[in-house]
FIZAZA-17571 format. One record per residue (C-alpha): x, y, z; chain. Coordinates in steps of 0.25 Angstrom, whole numbers, padded with zeros to 4 digits. Layout:
BEGIN
node east->X; north->Y; up->Z; chaine->A
...
END
This chain:
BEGIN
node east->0361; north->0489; up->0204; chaine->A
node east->0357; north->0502; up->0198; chaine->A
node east->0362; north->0516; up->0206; chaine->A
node east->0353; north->0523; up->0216; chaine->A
node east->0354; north->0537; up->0221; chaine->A
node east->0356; north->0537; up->0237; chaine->A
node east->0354; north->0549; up->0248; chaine->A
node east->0366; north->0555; up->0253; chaine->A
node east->0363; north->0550; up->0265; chaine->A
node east->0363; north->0535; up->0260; chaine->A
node east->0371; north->0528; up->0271; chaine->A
node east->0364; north->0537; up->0285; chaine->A
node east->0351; north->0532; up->0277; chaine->A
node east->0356; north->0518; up->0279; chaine->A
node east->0360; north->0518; up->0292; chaine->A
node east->0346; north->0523; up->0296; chaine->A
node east->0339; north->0513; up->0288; chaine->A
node east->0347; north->0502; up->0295; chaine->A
node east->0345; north->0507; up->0307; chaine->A
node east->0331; north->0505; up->0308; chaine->A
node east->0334; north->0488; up->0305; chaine->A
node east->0322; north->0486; up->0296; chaine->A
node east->0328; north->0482; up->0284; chaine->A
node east->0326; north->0467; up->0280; chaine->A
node east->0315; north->0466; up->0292; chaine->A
node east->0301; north->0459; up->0291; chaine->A
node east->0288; north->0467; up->0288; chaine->A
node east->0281; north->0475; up->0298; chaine->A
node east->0267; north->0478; up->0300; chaine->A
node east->0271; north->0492; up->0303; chaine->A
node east->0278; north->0496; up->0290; chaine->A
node east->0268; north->0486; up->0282; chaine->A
node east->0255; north->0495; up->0286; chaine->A
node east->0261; north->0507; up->0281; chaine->A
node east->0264; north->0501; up->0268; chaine->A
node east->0249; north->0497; up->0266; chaine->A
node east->0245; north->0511; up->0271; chaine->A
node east->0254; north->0516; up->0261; chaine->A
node east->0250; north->0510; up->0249; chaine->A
node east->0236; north->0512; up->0255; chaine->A
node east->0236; north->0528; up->0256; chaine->A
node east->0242; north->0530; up->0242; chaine->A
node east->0235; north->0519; up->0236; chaine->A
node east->0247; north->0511; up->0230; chaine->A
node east->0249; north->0496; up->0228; chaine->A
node east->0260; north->0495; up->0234; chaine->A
node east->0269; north->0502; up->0245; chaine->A
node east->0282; north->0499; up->0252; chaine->A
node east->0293; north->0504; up->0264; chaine->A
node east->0305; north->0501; up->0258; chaine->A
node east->0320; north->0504; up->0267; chaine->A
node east->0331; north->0508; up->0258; chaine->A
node east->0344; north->0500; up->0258; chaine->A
node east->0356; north->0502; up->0252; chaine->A
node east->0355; north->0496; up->0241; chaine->A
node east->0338; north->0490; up->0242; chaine->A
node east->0325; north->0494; up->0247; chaine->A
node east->0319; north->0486; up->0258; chaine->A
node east->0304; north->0485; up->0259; chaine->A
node east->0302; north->0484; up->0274; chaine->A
node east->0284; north->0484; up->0269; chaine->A
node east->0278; north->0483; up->0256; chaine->A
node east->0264; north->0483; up->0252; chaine->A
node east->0259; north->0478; up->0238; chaine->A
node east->0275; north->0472; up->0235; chaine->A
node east->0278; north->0456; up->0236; chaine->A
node east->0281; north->0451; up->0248; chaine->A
node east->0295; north->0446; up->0243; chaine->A
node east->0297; north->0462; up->0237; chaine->A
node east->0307; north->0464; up->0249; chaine->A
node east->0318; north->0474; up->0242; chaine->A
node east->0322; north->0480; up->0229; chaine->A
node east->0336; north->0487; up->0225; chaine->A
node east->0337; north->0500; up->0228; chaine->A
node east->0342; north->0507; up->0214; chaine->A
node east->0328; north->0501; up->0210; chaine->A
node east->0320; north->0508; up->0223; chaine->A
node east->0312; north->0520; up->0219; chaine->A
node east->0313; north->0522; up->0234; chaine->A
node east->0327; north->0526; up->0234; chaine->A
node east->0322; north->0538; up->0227; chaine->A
node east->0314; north->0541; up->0239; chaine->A
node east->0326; north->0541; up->0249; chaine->A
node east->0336; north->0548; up->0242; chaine->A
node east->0326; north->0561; up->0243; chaine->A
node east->0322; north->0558; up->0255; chaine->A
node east->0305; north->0561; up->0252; chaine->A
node east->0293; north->0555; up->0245; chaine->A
node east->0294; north->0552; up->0232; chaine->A
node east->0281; north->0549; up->0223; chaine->A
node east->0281; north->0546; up->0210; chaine->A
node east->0270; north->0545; up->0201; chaine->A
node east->0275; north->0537; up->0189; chaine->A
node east->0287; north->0531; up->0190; chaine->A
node east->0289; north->0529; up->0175; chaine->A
node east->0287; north->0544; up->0173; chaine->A
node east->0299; north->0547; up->0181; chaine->A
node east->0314; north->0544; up->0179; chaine->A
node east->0320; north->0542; up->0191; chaine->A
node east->0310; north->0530; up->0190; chaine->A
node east->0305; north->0524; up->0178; chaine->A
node east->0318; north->0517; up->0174; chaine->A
node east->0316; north->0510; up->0188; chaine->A
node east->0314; north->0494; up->0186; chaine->A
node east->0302; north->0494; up->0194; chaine->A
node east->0295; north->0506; up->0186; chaine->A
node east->0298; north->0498; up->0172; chaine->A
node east->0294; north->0484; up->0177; chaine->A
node east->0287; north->0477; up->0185; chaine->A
node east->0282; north->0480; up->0195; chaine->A
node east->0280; north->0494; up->0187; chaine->A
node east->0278; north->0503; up->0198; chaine->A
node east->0273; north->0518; up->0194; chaine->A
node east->0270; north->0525; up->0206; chaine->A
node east->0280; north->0527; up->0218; chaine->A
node east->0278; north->0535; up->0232; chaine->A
node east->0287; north->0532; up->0242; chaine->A
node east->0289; north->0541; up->0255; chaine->A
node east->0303; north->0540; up->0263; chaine->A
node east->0307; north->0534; up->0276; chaine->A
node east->0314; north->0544; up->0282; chaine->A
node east->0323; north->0542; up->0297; chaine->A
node east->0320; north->0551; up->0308; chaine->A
node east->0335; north->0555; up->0302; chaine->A
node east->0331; north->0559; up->0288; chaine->A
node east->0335; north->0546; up->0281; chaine->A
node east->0328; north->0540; up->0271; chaine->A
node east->0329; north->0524; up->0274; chaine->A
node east->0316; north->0521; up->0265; chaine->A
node east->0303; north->0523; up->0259; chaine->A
node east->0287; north->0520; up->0259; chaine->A
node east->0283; north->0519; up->0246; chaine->A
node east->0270; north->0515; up->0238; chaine->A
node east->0272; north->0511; up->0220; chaine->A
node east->0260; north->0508; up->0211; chaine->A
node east->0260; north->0503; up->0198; chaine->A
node east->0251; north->0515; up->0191; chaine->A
node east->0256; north->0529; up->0191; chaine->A
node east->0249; north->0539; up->0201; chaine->A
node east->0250; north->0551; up->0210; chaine->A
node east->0251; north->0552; up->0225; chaine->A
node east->0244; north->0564; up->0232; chaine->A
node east->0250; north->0574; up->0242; chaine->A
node east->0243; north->0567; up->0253; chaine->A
node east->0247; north->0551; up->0250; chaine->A
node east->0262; north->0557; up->0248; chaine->A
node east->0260; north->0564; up->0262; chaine->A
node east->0255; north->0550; up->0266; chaine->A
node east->0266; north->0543; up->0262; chaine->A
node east->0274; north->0552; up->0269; chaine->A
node east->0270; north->0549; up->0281; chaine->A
node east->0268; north->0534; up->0279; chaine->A
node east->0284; north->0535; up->0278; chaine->A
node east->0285; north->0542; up->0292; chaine->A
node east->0275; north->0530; up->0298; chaine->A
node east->0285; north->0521; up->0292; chaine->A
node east->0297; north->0527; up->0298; chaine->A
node east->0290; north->0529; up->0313; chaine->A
node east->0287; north->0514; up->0312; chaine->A
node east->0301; north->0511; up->0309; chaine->A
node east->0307; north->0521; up->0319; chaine->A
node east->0297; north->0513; up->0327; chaine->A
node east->0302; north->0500; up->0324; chaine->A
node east->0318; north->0504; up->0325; chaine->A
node east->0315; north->0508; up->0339; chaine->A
node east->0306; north->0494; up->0341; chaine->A
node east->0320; north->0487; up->0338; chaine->A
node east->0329; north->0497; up->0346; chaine->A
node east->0319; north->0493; up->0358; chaine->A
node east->0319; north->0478; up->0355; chaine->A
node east->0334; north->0478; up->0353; chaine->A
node east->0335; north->0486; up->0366; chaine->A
node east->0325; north->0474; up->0373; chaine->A
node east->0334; north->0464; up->0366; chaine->A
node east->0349; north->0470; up->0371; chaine->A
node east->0344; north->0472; up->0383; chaine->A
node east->0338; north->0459; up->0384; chaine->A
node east->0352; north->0455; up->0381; chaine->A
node east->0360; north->0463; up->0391; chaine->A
node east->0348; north->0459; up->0402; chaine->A
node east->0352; north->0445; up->0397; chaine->A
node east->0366; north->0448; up->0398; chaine->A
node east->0365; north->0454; up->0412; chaine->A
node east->0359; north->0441; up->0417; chaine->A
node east->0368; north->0433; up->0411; chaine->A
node east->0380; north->0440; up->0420; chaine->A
node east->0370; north->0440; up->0431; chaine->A
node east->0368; north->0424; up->0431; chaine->A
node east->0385; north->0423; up->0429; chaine->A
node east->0388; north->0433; up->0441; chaine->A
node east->0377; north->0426; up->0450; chaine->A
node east->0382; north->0413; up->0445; chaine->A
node east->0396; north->0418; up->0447; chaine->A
node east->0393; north->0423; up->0462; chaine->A
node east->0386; north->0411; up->0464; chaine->A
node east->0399; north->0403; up->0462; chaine->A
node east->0405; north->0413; up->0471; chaine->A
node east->0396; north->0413; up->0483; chaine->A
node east->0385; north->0403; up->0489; chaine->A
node east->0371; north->0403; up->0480; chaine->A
node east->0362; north->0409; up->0491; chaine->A
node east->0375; north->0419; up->0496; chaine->A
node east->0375; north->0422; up->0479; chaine->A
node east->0362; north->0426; up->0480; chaine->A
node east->0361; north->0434; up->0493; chaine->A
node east->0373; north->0442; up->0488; chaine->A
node east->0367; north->0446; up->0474; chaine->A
node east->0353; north->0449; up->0480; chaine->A
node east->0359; north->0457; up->0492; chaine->A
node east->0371; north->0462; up->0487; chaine->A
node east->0376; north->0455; up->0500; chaine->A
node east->0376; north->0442; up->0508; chaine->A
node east->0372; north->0443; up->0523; chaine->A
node east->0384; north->0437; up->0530; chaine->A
node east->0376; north->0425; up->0538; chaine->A
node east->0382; north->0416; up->0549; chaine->A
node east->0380; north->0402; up->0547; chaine->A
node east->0379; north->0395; up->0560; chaine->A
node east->0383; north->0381; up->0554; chaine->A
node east->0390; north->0375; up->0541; chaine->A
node east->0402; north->0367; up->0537; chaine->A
node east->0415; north->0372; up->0530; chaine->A
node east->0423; north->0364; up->0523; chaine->A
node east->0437; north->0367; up->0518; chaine->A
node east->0446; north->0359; up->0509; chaine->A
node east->0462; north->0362; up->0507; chaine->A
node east->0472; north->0355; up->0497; chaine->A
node east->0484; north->0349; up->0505; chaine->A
node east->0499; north->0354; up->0498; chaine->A
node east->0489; north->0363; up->0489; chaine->A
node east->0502; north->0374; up->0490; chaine->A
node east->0512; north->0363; up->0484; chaine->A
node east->0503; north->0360; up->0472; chaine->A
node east->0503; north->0374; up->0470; chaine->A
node east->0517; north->0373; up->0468; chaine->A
node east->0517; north->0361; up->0461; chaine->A
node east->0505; north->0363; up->0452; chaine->A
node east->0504; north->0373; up->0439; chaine->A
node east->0495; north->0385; up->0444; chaine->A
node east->0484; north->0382; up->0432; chaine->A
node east->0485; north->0367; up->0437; chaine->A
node east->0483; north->0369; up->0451; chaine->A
node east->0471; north->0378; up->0451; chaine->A
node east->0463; north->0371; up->0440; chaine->A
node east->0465; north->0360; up->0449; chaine->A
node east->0461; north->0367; up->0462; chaine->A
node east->0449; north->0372; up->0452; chaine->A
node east->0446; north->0359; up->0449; chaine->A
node east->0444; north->0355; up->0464; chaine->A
node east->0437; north->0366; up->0468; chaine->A
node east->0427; north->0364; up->0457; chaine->A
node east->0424; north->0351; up->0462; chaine->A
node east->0422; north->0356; up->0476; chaine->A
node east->0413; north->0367; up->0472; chaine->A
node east->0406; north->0356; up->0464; chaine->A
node east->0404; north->0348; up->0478; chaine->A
node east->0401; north->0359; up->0485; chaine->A
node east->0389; north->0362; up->0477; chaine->A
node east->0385; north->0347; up->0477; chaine->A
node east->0384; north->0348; up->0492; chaine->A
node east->0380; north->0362; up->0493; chaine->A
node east->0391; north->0367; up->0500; chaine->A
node east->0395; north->0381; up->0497; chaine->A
node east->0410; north->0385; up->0492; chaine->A
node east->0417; north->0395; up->0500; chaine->A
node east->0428; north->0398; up->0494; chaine->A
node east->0441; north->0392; up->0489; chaine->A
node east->0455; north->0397; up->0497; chaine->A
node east->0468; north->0393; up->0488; chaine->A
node east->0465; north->0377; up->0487; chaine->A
node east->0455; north->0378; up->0501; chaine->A
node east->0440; north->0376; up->0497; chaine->A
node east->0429; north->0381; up->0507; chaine->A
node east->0416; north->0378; up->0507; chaine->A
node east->0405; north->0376; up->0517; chaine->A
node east->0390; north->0372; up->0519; chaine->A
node east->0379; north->0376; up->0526; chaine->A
node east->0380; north->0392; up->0522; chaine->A
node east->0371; north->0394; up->0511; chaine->A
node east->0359; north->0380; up->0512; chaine->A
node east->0356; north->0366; up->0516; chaine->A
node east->0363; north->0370; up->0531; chaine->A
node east->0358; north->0357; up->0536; chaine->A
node east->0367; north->0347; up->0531; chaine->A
node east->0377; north->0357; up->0527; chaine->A
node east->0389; north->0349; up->0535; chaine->A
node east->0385; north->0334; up->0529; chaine->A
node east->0386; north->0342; up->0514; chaine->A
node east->0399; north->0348; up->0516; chaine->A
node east->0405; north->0333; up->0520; chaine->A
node east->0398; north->0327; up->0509; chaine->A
node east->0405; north->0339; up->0500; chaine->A
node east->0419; north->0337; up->0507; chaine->A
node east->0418; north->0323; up->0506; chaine->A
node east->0416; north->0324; up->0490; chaine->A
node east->0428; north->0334; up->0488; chaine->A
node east->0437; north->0324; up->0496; chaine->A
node east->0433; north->0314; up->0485; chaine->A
node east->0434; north->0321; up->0473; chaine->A
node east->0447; north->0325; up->0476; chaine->A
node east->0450; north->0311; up->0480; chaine->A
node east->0447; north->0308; up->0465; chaine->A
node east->0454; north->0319; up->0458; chaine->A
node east->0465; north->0314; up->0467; chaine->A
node east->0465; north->0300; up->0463; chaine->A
node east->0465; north->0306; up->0448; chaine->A
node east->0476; north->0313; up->0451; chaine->A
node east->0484; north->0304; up->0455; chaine->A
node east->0483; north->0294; up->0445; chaine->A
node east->0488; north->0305; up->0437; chaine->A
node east->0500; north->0308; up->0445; chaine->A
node east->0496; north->0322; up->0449; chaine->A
node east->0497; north->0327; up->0463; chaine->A
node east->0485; north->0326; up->0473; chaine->A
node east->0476; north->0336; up->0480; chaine->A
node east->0473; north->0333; up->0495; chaine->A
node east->0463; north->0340; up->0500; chaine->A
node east->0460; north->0343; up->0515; chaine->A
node east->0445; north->0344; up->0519; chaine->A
node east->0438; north->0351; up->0533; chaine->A
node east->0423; north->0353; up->0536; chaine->A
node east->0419; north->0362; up->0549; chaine->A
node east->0404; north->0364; up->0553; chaine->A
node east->0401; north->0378; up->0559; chaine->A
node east->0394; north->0392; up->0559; chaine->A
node east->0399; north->0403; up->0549; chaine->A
node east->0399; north->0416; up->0545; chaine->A
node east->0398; north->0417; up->0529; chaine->A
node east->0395; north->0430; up->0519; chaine->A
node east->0402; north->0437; up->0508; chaine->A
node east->0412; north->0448; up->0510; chaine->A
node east->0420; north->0456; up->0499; chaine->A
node east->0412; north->0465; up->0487; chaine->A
node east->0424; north->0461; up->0478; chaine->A
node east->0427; north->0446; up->0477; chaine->A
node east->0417; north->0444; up->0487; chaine->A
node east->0415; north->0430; up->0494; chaine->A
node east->0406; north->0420; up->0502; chaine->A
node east->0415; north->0418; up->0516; chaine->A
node east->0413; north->0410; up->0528; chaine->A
node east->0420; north->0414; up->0543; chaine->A
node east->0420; north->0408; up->0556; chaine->A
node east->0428; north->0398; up->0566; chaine->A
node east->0420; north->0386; up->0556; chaine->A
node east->0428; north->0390; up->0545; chaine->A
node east->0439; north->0389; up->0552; chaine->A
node east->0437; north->0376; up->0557; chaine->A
node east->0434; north->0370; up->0544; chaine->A
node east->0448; north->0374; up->0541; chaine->A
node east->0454; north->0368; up->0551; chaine->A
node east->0447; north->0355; up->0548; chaine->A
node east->0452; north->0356; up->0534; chaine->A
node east->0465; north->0359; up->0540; chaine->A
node east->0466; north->0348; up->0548; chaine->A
node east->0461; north->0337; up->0538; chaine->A
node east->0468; north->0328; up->0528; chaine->A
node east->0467; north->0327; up->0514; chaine->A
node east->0457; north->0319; up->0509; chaine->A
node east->0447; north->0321; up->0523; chaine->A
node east->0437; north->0328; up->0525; chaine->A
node east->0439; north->0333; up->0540; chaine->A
node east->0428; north->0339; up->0547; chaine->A
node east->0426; north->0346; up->0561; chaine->A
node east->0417; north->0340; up->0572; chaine->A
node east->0406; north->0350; up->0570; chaine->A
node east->0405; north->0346; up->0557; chaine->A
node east->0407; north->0330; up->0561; chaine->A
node east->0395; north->0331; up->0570; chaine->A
node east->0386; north->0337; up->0557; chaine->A
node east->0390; north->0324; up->0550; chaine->A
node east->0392; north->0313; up->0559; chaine->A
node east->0382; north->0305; up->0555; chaine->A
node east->0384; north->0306; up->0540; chaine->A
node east->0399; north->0302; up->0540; chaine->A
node east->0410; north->0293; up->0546; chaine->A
node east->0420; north->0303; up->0551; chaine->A
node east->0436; north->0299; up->0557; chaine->A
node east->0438; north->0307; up->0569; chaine->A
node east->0450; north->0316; up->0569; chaine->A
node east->0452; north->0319; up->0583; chaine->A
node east->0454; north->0334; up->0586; chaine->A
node east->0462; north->0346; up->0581; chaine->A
node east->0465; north->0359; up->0591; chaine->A
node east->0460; north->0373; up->0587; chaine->A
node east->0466; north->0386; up->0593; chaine->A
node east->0451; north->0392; up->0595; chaine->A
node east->0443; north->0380; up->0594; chaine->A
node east->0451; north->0370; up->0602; chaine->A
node east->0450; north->0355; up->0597; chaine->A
node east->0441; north->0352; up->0584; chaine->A
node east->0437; north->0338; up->0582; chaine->A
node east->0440; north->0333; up->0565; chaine->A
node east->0433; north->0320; up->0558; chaine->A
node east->0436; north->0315; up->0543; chaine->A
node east->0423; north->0314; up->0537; chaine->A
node east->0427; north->0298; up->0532; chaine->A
node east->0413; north->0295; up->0526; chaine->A
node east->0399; north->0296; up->0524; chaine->A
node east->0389; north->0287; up->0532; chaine->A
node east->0383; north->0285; up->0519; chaine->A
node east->0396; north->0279; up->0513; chaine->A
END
């Protein structure tokens, strides 16, 4: 490659003409009309906006050139010579003059004579590139087609400042398309997150209130479960061991309480609490709750059987349902929670309480909802400081079964 002469400002002009992001684009009507205006007002075959590169000039619109004419060195642009003056250069003959007519393209084909070209000039003072129009018969421009051309180069820099601040605002659409996306993305993890957390319908009251209405429920059915020795496995049990298992169990349950519609309360060290008829399907909220103990006690029966043949120590677990009115809401801003109060709480804890492993053990209040959907083995009675005797049953089986 031969030597060219650059501006002093050679590398501030590249970082303007990169900054536009139009080298190596497609054509544009925009740029193409002003290329055929300009080989129209001076009368030339062919014209051209070039952008000068480091080391080539890029035609971004040519009129009159191949199609596949796309670039040329830049120690063989004549161009060059119009950015480093910074001004309209216009040059009759080029074989009449010596900065030119040892140029390959003056000597050989295509033969080129006469050269105009105006520069592209940033609102900064740097020129990135040219307008040009070449014919292949010596001639003279006149002051006004030079004053043309000067402004033809202006057009063709407010079309481009016009088309940098089309891609600013398209890249701006696009990020913020992106961070909207984003934002909705963390949106669906937290409501997803918070509906793990609380009921669906408590969920949604709280993120389209900012609160949830503390309601009195006048009837559903708690259930509570408790692991019997569950401190002594802590002691002989590794800590990872002990609560991927206890992680494990509660899955399943939480699984089972979905399948029935039951919501999940909350876990208290290896007690799991859960309770139906809060949030929907009231009416048989007692029958799902048994048919969800009833499916903990045997999956557990399973992994219990499993176990065993394995040699590893068992987990018995202790079941107790109470029917009753509640008080339920959310309290706390930080680690906020769904709770339940009232006596019927309580009583479903005596009834786990006083169960045995493997049982499910329910109150007569609840007895009296399912009756007629289970065989029961009455347990007689149990005394209560406050409530005085409570009658239990083992829920045995299913009338269906």
């Amino acid at each position: 490659m031969n030597e060219f002469s650059i501006p002093e400002n050679e590398n501030m002009r590249l970082e303007a003409l990169l900054s536009y992001d139009v080298l190596d684009t497609a054509p544009e009507v925009s740029f193409d009309e002003i290329t055929e205006l300009a080989a129209e007002i001076l009368q030339c075959p062919v014209s051209f906006i070039e952008f000068m590169d480091a080391d080539r000039q890029w035609f971004k619109s040519k009129y009159g050139l191949p199609e596949d004419y796309i670039e040329t060195p830049r120690d063989l642009s004549i161009c060059n010579t119009v950015i480093c003056q910074g001004d309209l250069l216009c040059v009759p003959d080029l074989t009449d003059d010596e900065r030119f007519r040892n140029n390959p393209m003056v000597q050989s084909a295509p033969n080129i004579r006469f050269y105009a070209g105006a520069p592209l000039i940033t609102p900064n003072g740097q020129a990135i590139g040219t307008i040009c129009t070449v014919d292949f018969e010596k001639r003279e421009l006149s002051i006004n087609r030079r004053e043309a051309l000067r402004k033809l180069s202006k057009q063709v820099m407010t079309q481009l400042e016009l088309r940098r601040t089309l891609i600013d605002v398209n890249r701006l659409i696009h990020e913020q398309k992106k961070l909207s996306l984003s934002i909705n993305k963390e949106k669906e993890k937290a409501d997803n997150l918070l509906s793990r957390i609380l009921p669906p319908e408590v969920s949604r009251e709280l993120q389209e209130n900012d609160r949830v209405e503390p309601k009195y429920i006048d009837e559903c059915s708690i259930l509570f479960t408790d692991f019997v020795g569950f401190t002594k496995l802590t002691e002989t049990l590794a800590p990872k061991t002990l609560i991927d298992l206890l992680h494990q169990v509660f899955c399943q349950f939480d699984k089972i309480c979905k399948k029935y519609s039951v919501d999940k309360i909350k876990t208290i060290g290896d007690s799991y609490m859960c309770a139906s008829g809060i949030t929907k399907n009231k009416k048989d909220h007692t029958i799902r709750l048994c048919m969800a103990a009833s499916e903990m006690v045997d999956y557990l029966k399973k992994a219990n059987a499993q176990r065993a043949k394995l040699k590893m120590p068992t987990w018995e677990m202790r079941l107790g349902i109470h029917t009753g009115p509640i008080i339920c809401g959310v309290v706390g801003d930080d680690k906020f929670t769904f709770d339940i109060w009232g006596d019927t709480v309580n009583t479903a804890a005596l009834m786990e309480q006083n169960s045995i492993p493997g049982r499910v053990n329910i109150s007569e209040s609840t007895y009296l909802r399912v009756k007629s959907e289970y065989k029961f083995e009455e347990r007689g009675e149990i005394v209560t400081t406050k409530k005085g005797p409570l009658k239990m049953f083992f829920i045995v089986a299913s009338e269906s079964s």
